[in-house]
C-alpha positions in Angstrom: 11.1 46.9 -6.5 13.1 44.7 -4.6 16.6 43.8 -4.5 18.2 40.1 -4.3 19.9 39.3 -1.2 22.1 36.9 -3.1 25.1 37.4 -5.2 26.9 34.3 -5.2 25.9 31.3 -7.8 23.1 29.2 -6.4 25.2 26.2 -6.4 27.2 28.0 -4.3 24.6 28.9 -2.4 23.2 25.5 -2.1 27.0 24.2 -1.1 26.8 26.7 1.8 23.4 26.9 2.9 21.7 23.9 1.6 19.6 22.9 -1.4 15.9 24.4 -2.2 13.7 21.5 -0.5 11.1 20.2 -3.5 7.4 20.6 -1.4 5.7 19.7 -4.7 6.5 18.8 -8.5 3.5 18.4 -10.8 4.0 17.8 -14.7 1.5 17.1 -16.9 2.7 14.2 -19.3 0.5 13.8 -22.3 -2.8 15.2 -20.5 -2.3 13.5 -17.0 -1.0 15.3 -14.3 1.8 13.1 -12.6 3.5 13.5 -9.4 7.0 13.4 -9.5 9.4 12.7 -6.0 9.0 15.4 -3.4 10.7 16.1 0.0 7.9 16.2 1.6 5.8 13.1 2.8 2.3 12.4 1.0 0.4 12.8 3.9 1.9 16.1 5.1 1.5 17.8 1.2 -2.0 18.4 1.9 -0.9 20.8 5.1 1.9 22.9 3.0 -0.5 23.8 0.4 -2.7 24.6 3.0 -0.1 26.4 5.0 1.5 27.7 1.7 -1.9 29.1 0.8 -2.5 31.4 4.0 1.1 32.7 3.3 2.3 36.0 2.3 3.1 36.7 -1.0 6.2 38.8 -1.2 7.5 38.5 -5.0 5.4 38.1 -7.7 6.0 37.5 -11.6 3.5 36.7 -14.1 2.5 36.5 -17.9 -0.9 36.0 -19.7 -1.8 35.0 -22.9 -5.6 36.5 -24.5 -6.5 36.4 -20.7 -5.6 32.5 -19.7 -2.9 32.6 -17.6 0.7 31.2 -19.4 3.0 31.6 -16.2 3.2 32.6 -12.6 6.3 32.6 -10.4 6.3 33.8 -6.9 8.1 34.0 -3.6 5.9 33.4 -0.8 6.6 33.2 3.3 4.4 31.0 5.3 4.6 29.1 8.4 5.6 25.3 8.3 3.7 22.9 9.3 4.7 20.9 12.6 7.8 23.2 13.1 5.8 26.6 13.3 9.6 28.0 11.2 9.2 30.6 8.8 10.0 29.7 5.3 10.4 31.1 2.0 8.7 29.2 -1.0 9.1 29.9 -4.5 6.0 28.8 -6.4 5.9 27.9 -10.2 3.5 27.2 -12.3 3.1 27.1 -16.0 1.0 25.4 -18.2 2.5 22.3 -18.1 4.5 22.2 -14.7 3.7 23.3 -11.2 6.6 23.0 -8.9 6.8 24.4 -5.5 10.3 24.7 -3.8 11.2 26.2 -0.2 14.3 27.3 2.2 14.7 28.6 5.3 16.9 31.6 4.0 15.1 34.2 2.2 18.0 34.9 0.1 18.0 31.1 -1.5 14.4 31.8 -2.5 14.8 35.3 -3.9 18.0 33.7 -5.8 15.8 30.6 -7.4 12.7 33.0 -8.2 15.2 35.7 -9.6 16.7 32.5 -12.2 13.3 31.2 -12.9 11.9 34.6 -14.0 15.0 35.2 -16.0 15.1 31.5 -17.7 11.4 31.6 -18.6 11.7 35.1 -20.1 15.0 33.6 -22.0 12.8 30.0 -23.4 11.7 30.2 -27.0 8.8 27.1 -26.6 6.4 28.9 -24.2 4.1 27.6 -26.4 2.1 31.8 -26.8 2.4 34.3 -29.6 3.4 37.1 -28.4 3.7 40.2 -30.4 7.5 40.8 -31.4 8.2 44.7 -29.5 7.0 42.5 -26.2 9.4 39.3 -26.6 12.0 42.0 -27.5 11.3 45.0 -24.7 13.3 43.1 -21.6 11.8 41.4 -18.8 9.2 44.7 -17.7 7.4 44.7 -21.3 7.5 40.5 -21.5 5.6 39.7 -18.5 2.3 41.3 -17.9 3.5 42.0 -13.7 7.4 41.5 -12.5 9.4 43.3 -9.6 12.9 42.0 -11.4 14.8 44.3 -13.3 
């Protein structure tokens, strides 16, 4: 189990440490898979997913639906590119967005991956069935692995 750093609203977080850098933002939009606007420059993107990819996953929250996966939310530290810093990324991906988000202060990233897991677990159009004692049992019965409380 592991406890968030942050206590303070992310926007006040973001006011007083800066905002969650977007690496990458797919959505799929009627079938296609579109990119939307990203921090990061085309031709570096391949070299954070590498880099992202080798990194350590720290936080990790996830849901299935009759074995295909529905959503997966995780913090992960990796090295970036060019800089050799450590960051922390939070990764999302569902079945219709994959988003991948970073900061240089753990905290931020445990904040953002703390909301997402608590905002999925709160949407009503996840678009699976699940049985009715598991959408009402709190986050530990509702996803199928999670480390918030």
């Amino acid at each position: 189990m592991h406890a968030t750093y942050a206590l303070k609203p992310s926007v006040r977080l973001a006011r007083e440490y800066g905002a969650l850098r977007t690496i990458q933002h797919l959505a799929k939009n009627e079938g296609l898979l579109v990119w939307r606007s990203a921090n990061i420059h085309d031709d570096a993107r391949g070299l954070y997913v590498l880099a992202l990819q080798d990194g350590e996953r720290i936080r990790h929250s996830s849901l299935t639906d009759q074995g295909s996966a529905v959503l997966d939310i995780s913090v992960i530290t990796y090295t970036e590119p060019g800089s050799a810093e450590t960051r922390y990324a939070v990764a999302f991906e569902s079945r219709t967005v994959k988003k991948v988000v970073d900061h240089r202060h753990r905290a931020i990233a445990e904040a953002e991956y703390e909301r997402l897991v608590r905002n999925e677990y709160g949407r009503e159009d996840l678009g699976v069935t699940l049985p009715l004692a598991r959408l009402m049992g709190g986050l530990t019965r509702f996803y199928d692995v999670t480390d918030v409380v």
